[in-house]
N, C-alpha and C positions, 0 to 999 in steps of 0.2 A: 543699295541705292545711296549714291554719296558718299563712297566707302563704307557703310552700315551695313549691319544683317542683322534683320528684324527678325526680335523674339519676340512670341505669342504673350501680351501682356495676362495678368493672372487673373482681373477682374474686367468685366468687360467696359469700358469707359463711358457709353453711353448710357447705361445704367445703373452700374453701379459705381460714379465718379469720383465719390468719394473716398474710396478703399483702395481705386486706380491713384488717383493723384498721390495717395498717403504710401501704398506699399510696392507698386510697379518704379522697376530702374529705367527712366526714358534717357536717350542717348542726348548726350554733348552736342551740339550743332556746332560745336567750335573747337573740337578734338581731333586732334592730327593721326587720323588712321590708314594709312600709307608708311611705314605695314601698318596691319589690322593689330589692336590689342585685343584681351577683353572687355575694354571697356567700351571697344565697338561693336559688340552685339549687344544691343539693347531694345529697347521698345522706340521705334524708332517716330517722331512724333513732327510735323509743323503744322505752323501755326499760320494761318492765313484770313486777313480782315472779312467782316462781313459786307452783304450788299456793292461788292465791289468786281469789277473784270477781272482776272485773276488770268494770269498768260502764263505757265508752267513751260520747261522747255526741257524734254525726254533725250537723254540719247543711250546710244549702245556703243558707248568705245570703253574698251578695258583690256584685259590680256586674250580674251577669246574674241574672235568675231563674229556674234551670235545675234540675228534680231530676237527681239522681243515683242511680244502682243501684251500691251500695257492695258489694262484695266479702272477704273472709276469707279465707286460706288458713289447713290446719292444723287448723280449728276451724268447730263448728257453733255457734251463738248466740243466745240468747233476746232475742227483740223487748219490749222491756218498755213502752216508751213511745211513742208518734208525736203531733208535733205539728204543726199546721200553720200558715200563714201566714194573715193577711186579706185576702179575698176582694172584689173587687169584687160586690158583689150582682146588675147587671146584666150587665157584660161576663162575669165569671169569670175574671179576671186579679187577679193580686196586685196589694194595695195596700201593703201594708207586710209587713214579716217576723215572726215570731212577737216578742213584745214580752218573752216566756220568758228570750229570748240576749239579753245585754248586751256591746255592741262596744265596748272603747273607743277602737278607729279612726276610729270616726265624730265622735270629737270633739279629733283630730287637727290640730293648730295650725300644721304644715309646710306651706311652700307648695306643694312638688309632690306630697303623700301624696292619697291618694283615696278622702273621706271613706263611699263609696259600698261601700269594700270590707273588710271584715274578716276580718285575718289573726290574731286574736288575741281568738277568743271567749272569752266564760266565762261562765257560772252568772248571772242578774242577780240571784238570793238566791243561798241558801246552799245547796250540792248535794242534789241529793233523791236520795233512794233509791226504787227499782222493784222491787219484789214479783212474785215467777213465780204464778202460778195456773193455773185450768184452763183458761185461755182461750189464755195466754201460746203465741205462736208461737214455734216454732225455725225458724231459716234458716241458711244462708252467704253470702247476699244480699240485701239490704235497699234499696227505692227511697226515699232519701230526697227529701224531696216541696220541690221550690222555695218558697226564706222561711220554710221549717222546721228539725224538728230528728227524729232518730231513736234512744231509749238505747236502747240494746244490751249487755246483761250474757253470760261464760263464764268457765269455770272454765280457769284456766291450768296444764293439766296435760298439756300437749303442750312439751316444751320444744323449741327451733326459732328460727330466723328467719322469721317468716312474712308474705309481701306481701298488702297494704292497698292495695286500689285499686279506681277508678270504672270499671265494665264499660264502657263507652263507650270505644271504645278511642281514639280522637283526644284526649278528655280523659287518659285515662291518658299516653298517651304527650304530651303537654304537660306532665305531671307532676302529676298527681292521684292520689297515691299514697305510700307512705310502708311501711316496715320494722316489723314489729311484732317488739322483741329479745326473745325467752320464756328464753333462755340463763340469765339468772339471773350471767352471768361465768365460767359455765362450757359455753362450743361443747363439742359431743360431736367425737368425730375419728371422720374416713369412713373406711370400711373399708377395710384393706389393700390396696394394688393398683388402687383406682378411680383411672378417668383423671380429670385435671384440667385445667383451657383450658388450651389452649396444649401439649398434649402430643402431639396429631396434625398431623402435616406432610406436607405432599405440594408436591411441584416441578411446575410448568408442564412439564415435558414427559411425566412419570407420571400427570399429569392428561387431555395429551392422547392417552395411549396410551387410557389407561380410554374415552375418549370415542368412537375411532377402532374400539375391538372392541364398541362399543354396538353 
């Protein structure tokens, strides 16, 4: 997502933040990965105000032309917009991506960048806004459709860490996926007493007693 490929951070953020903040590498938001380095696989993190509409804007254009079924936790979310890509009229294959998104990868002057893929859409005017009505769907999963785009507006009144990712699970686990930070700078603290990684242990030979009275 955004030229990123999210790695599984070490400690989980919601609980234990402190040890996230202090020894997980979260990605650059402002680092040119087109090409990809390794400093663009990271814990991939933003950050979005609290109590506020929050309008995100999905698409699926890159070197493949793959939809994707985008995922939310935390939150349900109105579908406001879909757009789609152009169509071959006989085959039914894409011929180009929505002309909506403006890449500017694709005009990319590096020799080894790949003009095919973009990590770094935006808006080709100036952001529109999307209207709820009585048509408007709610989801927590939304297909966004290859060479398109999908807004998606919710009201951020969950505060949380909450994971952004492609159902598809080979993708996600390639790193299609990304941290939605609703904290606002302030983690809640977990409750008294709950375990945290790394607090249950067991020895190979307590392991193999448990196995031997199966």
């Amino acid at each position: 997502m955004n030229g990123r490929n999210f790695i599984l951070p070490s400690f989980p953020p919601q609980t234990q933040n402190e040890a996230f903040e202090k020894y997980d590498i979260k990605c650059d938001l402002k680092a040119d990965c087109n090409p990809s380095t390794p400093e663009c696989s990271c814990v991939h993190v933003i950050d979005i105000p609290r109590g506020e509409t929050i309008q995100l804007v999905l698409t699926a254009i890159g070197v493949y032309h793959n939809a994707h079924p985008i995922h939310l936790h935390g939150h349900t979310f109105h579908v406001v917009h879909v757009a789609y890509p152009e169509y071959d009229g006989t085959t039914g294959f894409v011929e180009n991506h929505n002309s909506d998104i403006y890449c500017d990868d694709i005009h990319c002057t590096k020799e080894d960048c790949d003009k095919k893929r973009c990590s770094r859409p935006s808006w080709k005017t100036e952001p529109k806004y999307f209207s709820i009505d009585r048509r408007t769907v709610r989801k927590d999963t939304v297909m966004v459709p290859a060479g398109g785009y999908v807004v998606i507006n919710f009201l951020s009144d969950n505060p949380g860490y909450w994971f952004l990712h492609c159902h598809i699970e080979v993708h996600q686990l390639e790193g299609m996926a990304m941290i939605v930070d609703e904290t606002g700078g302030q983690p809640m603290k977990p409750p008294p007493g709950m375990n945290k990684c790394g607090d249950f242990e067991i020895s190979v030979d307590k392991y193999r007693s448990y196995r031997s009275n199966m």
